[in-house]
C-alpha positions as CSV (number, residue, x, y, z in Angstrom):
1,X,-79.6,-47.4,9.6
2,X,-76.9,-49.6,11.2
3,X,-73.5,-48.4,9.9
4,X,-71.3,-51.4,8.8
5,X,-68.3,-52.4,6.8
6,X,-68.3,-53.2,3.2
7,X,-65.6,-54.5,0.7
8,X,-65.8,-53.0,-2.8
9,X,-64.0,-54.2,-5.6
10,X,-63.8,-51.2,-8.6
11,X,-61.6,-50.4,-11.5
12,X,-60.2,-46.7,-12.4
13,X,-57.2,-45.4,-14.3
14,X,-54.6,-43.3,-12.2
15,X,-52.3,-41.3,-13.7
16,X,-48.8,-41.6,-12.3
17,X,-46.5,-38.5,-12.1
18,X,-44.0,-40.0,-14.7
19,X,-47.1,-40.8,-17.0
20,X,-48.2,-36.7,-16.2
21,X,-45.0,-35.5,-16.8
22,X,-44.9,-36.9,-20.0
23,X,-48.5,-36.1,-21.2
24,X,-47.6,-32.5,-20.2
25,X,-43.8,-32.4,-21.9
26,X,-45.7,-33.4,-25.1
27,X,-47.7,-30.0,-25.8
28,X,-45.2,-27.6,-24.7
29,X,-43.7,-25.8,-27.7
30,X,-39.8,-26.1,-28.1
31,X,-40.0,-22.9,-26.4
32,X,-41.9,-23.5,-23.5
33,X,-39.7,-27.1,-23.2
34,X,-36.8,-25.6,-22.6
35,X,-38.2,-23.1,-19.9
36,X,-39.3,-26.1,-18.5
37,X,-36.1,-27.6,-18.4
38,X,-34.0,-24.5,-17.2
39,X,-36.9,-24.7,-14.5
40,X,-35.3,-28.1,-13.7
41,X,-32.1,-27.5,-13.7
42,X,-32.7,-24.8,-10.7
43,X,-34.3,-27.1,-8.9
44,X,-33.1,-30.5,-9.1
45,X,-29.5,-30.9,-8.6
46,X,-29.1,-34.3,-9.9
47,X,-30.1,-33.1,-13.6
48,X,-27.7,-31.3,-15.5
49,X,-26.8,-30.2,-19.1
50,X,-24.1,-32.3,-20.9
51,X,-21.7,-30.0,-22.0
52,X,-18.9,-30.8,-25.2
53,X,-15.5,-31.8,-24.5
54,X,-13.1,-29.3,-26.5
55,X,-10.8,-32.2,-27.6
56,X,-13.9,-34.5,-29.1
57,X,-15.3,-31.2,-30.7
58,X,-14.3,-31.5,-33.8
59,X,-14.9,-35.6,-34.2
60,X,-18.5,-35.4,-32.8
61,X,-18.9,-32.6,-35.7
62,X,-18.0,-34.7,-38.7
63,X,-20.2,-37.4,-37.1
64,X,-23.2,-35.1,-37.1
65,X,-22.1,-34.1,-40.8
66,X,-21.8,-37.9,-41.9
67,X,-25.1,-38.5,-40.1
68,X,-26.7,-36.1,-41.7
69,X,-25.6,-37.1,-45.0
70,X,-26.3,-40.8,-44.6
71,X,-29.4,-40.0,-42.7
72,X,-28.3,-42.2,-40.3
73,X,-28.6,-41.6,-36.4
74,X,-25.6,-40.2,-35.2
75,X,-23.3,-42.3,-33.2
76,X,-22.5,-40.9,-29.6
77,X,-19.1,-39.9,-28.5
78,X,-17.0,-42.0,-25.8
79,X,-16.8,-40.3,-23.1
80,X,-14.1,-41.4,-20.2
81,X,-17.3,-40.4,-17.7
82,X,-19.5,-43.1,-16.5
83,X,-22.7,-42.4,-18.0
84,X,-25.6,-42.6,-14.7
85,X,-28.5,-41.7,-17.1
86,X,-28.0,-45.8,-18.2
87,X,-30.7,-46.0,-21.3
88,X,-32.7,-43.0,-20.2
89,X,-31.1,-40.6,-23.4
90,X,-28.1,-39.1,-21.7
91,X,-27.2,-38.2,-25.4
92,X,-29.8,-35.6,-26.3
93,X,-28.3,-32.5,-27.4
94,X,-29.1,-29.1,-27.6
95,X,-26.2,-28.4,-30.0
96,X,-23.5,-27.1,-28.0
97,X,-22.2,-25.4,-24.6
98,X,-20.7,-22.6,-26.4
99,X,-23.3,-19.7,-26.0
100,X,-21.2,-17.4,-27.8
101,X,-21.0,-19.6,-31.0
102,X,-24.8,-20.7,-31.0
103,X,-26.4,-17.6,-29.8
104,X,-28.7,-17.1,-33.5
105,X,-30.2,-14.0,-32.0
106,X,-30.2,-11.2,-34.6
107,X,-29.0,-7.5,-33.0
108,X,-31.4,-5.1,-35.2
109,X,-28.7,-1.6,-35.5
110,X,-29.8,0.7,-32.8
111,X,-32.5,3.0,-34.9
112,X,-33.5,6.2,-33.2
113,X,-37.0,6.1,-31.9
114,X,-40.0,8.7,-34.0
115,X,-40.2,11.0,-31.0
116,X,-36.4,11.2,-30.8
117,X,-35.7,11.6,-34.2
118,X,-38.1,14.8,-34.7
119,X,-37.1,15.7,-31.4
120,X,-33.5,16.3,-33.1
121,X,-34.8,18.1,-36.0
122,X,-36.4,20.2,-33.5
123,X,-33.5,21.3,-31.7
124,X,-32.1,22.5,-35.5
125,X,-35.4,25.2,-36.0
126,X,-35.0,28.8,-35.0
127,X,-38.3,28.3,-33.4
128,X,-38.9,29.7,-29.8
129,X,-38.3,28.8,-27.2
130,X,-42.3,28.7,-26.3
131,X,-43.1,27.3,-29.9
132,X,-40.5,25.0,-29.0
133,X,-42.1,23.6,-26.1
134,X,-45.3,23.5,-27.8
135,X,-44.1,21.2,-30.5
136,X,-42.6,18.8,-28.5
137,X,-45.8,18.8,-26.4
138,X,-47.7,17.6,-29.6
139,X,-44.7,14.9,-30.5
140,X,-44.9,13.5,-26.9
141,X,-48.8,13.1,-27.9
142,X,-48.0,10.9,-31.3
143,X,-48.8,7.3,-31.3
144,X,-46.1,4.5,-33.0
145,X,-47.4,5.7,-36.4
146,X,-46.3,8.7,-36.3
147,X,-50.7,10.0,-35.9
148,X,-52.1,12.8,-33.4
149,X,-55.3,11.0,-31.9
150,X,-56.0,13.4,-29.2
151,X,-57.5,16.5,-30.8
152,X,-56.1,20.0,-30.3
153,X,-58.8,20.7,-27.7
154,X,-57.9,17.8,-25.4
155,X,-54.1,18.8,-25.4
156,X,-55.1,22.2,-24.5
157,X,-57.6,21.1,-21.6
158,X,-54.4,18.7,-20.5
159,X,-52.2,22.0,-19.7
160,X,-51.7,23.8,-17.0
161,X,-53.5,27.2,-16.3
162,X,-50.2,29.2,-15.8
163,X,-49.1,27.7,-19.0
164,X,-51.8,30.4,-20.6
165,X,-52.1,28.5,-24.3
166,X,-54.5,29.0,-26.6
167,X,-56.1,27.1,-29.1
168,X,-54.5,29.2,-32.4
169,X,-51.0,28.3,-30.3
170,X,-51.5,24.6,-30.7
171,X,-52.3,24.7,-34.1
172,X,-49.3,26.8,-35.7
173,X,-46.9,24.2,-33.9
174,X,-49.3,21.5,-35.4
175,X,-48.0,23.5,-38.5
176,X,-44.5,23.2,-37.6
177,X,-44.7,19.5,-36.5
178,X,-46.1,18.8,-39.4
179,X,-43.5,20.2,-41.7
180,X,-41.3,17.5,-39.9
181,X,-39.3,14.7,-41.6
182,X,-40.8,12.1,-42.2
183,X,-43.3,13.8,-44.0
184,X,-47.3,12.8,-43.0
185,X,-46.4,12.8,-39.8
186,X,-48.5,14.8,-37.3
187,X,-51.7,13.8,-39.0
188,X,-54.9,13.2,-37.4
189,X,-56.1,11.3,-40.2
190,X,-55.0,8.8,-43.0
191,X,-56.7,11.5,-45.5
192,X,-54.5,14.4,-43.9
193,X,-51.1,12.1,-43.7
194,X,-51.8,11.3,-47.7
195,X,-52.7,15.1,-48.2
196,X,-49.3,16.8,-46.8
197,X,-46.9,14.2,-48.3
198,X,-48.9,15.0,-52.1
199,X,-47.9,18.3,-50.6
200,X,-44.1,17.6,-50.6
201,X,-44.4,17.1,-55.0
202,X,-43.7,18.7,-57.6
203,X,-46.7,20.7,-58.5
204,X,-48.4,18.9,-61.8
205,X,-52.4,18.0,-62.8
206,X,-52.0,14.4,-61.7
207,X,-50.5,16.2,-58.2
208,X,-53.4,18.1,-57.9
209,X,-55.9,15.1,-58.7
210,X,-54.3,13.1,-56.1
211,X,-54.5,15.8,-53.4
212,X,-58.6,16.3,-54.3
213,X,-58.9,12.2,-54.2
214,X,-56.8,12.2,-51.1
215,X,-58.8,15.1,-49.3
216,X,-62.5,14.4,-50.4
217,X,-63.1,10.8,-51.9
218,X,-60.6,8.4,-50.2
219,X,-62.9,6.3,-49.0
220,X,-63.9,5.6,-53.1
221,X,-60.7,5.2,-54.1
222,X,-60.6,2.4,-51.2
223,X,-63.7,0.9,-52.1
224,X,-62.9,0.8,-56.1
225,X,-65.6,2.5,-56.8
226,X,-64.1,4.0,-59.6
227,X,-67.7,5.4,-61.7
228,X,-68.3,7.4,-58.9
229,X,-64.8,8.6,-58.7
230,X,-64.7,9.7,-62.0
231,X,-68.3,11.5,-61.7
232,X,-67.2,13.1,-58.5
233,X,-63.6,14.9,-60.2
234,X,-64.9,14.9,-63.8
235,X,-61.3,13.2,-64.9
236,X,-60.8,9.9,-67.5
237,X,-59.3,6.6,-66.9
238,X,-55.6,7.5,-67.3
239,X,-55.5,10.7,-65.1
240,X,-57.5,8.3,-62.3
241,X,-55.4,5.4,-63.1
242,X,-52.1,8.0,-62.5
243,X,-53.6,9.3,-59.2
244,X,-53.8,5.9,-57.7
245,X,-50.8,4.8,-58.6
246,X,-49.2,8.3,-56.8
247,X,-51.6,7.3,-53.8
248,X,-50.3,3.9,-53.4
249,X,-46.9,5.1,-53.6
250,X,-47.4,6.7,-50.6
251,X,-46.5,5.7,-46.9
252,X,-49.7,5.8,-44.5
253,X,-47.7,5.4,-41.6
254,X,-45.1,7.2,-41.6
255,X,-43.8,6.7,-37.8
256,X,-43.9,2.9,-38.7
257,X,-40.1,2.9,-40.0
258,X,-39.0,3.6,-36.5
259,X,-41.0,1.8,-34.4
260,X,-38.8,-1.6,-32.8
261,X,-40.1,-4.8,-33.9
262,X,-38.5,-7.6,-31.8
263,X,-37.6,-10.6,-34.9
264,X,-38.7,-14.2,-33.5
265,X,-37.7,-17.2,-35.2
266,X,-39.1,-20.3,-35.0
267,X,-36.9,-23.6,-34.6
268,X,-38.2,-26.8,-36.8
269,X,-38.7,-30.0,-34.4
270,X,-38.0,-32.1,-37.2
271,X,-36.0,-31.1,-40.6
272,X,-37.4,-33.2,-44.3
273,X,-34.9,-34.0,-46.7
274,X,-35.2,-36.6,-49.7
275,X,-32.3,-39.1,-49.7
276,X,-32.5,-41.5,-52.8
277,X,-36.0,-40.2,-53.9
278,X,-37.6,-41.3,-50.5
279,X,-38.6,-38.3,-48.2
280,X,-37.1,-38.7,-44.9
281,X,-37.9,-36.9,-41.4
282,X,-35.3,-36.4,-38.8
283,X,-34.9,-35.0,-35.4
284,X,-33.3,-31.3,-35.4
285,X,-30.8,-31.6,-33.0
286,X,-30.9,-27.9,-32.3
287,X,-34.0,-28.3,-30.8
288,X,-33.2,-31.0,-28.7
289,X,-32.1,-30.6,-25.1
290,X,-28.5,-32.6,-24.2
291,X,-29.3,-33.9,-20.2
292,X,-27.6,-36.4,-18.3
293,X,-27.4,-37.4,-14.6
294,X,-24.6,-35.4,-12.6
295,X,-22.2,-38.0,-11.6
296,X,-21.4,-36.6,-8.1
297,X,-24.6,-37.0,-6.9
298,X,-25.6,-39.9,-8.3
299,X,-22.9,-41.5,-6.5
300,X,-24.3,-39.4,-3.2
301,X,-27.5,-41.1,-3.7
302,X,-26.1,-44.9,-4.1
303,X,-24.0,-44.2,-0.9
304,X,-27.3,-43.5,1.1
305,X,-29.0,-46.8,0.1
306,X,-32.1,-45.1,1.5
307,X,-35.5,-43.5,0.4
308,X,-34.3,-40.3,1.0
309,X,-34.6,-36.8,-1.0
310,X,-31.7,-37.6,-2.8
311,X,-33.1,-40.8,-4.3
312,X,-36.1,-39.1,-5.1
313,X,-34.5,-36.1,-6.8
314,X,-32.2,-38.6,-8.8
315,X,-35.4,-40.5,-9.7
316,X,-37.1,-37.4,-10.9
317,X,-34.3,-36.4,-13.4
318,X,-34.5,-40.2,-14.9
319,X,-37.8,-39.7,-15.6
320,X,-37.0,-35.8,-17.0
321,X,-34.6,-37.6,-19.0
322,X,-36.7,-40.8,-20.7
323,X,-40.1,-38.7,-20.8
324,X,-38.0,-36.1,-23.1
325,X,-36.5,-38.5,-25.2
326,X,-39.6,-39.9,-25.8
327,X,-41.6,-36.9,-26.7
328,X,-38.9,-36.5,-29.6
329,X,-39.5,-39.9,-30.5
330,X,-43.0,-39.9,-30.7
331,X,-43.0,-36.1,-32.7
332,X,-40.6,-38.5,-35.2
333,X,-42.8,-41.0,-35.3
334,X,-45.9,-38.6,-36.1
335,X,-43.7,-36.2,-38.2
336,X,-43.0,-39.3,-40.4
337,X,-46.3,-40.5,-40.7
338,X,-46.8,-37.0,-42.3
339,X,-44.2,-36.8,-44.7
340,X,-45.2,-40.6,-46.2
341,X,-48.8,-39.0,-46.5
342,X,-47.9,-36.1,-47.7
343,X,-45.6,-37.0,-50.2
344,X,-47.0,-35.0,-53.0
345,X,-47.0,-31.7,-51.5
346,X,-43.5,-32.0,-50.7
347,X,-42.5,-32.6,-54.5
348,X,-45.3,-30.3,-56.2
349,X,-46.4,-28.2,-53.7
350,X,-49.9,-26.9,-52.0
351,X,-52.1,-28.0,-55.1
352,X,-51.1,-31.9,-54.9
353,X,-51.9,-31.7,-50.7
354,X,-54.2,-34.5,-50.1
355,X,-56.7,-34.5,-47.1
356,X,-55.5,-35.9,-43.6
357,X,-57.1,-36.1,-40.6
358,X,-55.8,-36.7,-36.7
359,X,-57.7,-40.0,-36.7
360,X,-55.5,-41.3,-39.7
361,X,-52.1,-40.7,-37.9
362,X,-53.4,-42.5,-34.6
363,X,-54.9,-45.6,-36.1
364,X,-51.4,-45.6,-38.2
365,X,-49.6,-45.3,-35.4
366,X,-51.8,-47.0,-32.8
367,X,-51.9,-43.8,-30.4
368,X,-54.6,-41.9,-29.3
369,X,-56.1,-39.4,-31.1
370,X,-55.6,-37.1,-28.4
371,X,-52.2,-37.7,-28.7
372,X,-51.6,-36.6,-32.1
373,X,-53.2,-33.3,-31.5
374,X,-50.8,-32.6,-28.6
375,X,-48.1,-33.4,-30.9
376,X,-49.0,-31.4,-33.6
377,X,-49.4,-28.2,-31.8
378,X,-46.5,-25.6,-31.9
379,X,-44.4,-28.3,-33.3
380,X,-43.1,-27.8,-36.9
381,X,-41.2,-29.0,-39.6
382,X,-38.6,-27.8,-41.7
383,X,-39.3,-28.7,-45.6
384,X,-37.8,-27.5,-49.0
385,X,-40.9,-25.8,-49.4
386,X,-40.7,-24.2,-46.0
387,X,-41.2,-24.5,-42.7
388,X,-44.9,-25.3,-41.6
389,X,-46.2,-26.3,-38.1
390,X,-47.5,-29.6,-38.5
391,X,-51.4,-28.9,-38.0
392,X,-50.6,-27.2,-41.5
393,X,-50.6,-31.0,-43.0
394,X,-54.4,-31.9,-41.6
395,X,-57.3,-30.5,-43.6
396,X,-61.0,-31.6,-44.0
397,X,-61.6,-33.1,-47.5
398,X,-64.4,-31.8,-50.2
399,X,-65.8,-33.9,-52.8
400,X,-64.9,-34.7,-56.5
401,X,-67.2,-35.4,-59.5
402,X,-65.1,-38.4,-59.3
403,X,-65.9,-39.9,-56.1
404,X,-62.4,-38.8,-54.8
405,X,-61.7,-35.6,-52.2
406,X,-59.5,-33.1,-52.4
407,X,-57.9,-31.2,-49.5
408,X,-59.2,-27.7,-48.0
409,X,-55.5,-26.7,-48.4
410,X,-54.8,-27.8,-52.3
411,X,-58.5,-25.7,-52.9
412,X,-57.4,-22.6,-51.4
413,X,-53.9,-23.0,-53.4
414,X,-56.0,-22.9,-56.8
415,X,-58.1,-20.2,-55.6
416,X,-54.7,-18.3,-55.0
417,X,-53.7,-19.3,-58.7
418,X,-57.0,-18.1,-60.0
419,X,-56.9,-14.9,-58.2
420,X,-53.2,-14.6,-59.1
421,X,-53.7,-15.0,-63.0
422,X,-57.5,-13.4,-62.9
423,X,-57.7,-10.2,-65.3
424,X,-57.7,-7.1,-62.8
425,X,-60.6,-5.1,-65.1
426,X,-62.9,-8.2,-64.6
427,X,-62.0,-10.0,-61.4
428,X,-63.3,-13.6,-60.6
429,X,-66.2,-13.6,-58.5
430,X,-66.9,-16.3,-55.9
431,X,-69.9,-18.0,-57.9
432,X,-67.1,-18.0,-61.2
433,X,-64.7,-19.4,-58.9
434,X,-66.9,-22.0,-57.8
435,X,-67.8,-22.5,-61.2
436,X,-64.2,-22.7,-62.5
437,X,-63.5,-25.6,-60.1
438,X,-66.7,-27.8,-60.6
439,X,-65.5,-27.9,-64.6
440,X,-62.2,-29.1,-62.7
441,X,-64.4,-31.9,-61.2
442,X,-64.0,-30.4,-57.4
443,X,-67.4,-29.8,-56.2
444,X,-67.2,-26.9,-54.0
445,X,-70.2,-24.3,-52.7
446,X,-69.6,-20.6,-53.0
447,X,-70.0,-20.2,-49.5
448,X,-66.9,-21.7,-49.0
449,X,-65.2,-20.0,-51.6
450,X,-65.8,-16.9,-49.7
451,X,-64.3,-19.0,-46.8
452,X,-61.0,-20.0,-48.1
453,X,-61.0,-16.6,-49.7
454,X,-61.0,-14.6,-46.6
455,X,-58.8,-16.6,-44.8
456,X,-56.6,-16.4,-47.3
457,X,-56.7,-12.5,-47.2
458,X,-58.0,-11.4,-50.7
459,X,-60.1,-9.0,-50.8
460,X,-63.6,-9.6,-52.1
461,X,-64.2,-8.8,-56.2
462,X,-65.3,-5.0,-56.3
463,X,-62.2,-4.6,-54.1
464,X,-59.8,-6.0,-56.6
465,X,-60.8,-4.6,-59.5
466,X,-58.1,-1.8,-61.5
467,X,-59.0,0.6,-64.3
């Protein structure tokens, strides 16, 4: 073939970098947006955080209080500093420069870890020295729970031949570990913890019930099976009844107490309040990063007059600035949409939610439906009924005898209630359930029932029946 020229005249969507930037700025979490940002910050000089002014402190506080009230936007502050950010939201806040004063972090008190806590106890013993080392050989070997999962064997294979330990060794400072505080701990199983804190009571029939339950038919008393738990200790239904209740009183994880858990808090996008009986959503303004264009080099970059890196870094922090601002106007927009939707659940709660899908939002709000699912993700809303991410407020629909739907979320709410006021000696089953809420006119299979149930954590109905 002869190669030749050829004109071609095609259409295709490019995305530009602005238009990336602010596709990608829309699914970060509040979190992930602000790591983003601080990321910025490091690397473009002409972006900066807009700090308050001590003398307009206090005014720009009554504002936000007067704001709030009215729910009306907050008027901005003059400021004697030319503002370079033009329209581009040099405003947006991230509620203050004082670290000190907005640092919400919670210091837990400084609680001694399990192993150093019996570690204490230890050095209190008149053990010796040898048993000593022994014992705190087998704490070293407990998991967060306070449980020996390695067997006696496997510690003793572990040690060294000149440490010349035996197997009999091992299992008197088991002993010893085990009469530890807290008391359980050192077990190998949940039987075993159970067992040596009956162990710590006052000696009595229900004591000793407990103990046999504990040691030889735990897994019945888990599974409810209480005709078989009766046959198996030839006891009645108020001794068994008295033994479970002793059982359940219990702690099955007795290292739990001292184990660290880092508290995380989640920050609402948007707070819901009611202001002259119309539901209103607004912008939390702790959540919302304050940027603005650095003055200095702004003026830098005018001076040059050129296409230099300068102008392009300046350019880059406009388009920080306006693709922010509008990723916390279009979570308004969608949080809004929302609240006038969900209307109902805000005043009576998870029954009255009504079914909303992402297609609903996007035809309201003529955006994609892509859009709203970007929005909706790690994004949440503060309510009087709580705080809820906002994929909590979209939920299929089942049918009604009456040719209406009603919301996945409002069902599981009245299986809750059902559940809640069932009588324990004859729990609800999923077919009665199912039942219950097709004489309510809300057709639903019990298949699903199961569904719902499970997700909602209740334990199926041979699980939750009592004596």
């Amino acid at each position: 073939m002869k190669p030749s020229l050829q004109f071609r005249l095609s259409q295709h969507l490019t995305l530009t970098p602005q238009l990336q930037q602010s596709i990608r700025l829309l699914q970060l979490s509040t979190v992930e947006l602000n790591q983003e940002i601080e990321r910025m910050l490091m690397e473009n000089p002409a972006l900066e955080r807009e700090d308050h002014e001590e003398g307009d402190a206090a005014p720009r506080a009554a504002a936000k209080e007067d704001a709030q009230v009215k729910n009306e936007p907050e008027a901005p502050a003059p400021s004697s500093e030319t503002d370079w950010s033009g329209d581009l939201a040099s405003n947006w806040r991230t509620g203050g420069s004082d670290d000190e004063e907005n640092d919400r972090s919670f210091a837990a008190p400084d609680t001694p870890t399990l192993r150093a806590h019996l570690q204490a106890q230890l050095t209190l013993t008149k053990l010796g020295e040898r048993d000593r080392v022994l014992v705190g050989l087998l704490i070293d070997a407990l998991d967060e729970d306070g449980y020996l999962t390695q067997s006696l064997e496997e510690i003793l294979a572990l040690l060294p031949p000149e440490a010349e330990a035996d197997l009999e060794e091992l299992q008197i400072a088991l002993r010893h570990l085990q009469n530890l505080e807290p008391s359980g701990v050192g077990a190998r199983s949940p039987g075993e913890c159970l067992c040596l804190q009956i162990k710590t009571l006052d000696k009595c029939a229900v004591r000793d019930l407990a103990l046999t339950i504990a040691d030889k038919h735990l897994e019945l008393l888990a599974s409810r099976d209480y005709t078989r738990l009766k046959n198996a200790t030839g006891t009645d239904d108020d001794a068994l009844r008295a033994a479970q209740r002793l059982i359940l009183a219990l702690n099955p994880r007795p290292g739990a107490s001292f184990a660290k858990v880092e508290a995380r808090y989640v920050v609402p996008d948007v707070v819901v309040k009611k202001v002259r009986n119309v539901w209103k959503a607004a912008l939390n303004p702790e959540a919302m990063p304050r940027l603005r264009i650095n003055r200095l080099y702004a003026e830098l970059a005018a001076a040059a007059r050129s296409a230099n890196a300068l102008s392009s870094q300046l350019q880059e922090a406009r388009w920080l600035i306006k693709n922010v601002q509008q990723r916390f106007d279009t979570i308004l927009r969608v949080s809004q949409a929302i609240v006038d939707r969900q209307r109902h659940f805000l005043e009576h709660g998870e029954v009255a939610m009504r079914p909303l899908v992402l297609r609903e939002i996007a035809e309201t709000l003529s955006l994609h439906e892509s859009t709203i699912s970007r929005v909706t993700t790690q994004k949440y809303m503060a309510t009087p009924r709580g705080t809820f991410e906002l994929k909590y407020f979209f939920g299929s629909h089942v049918a009604t005898d009456a040719g209406g739907s009603a919301s996945s979320t409002a069902i599981r709410a009245l299986i809750k209630q059902l559940v809640a006021a069932e009588n324990t000696k004859t729990p609800l089953s999923d077919a009665r359930i199912a039942q219950i809420l097709g004489e309510q006119g809300i057709v639903v299979a019990r298949r699903t029932i199961a569904k719902y149930r499970e997700s909602l954590q209740i334990p199926p109905v041979n699980q939750r029946k009592a004596l």
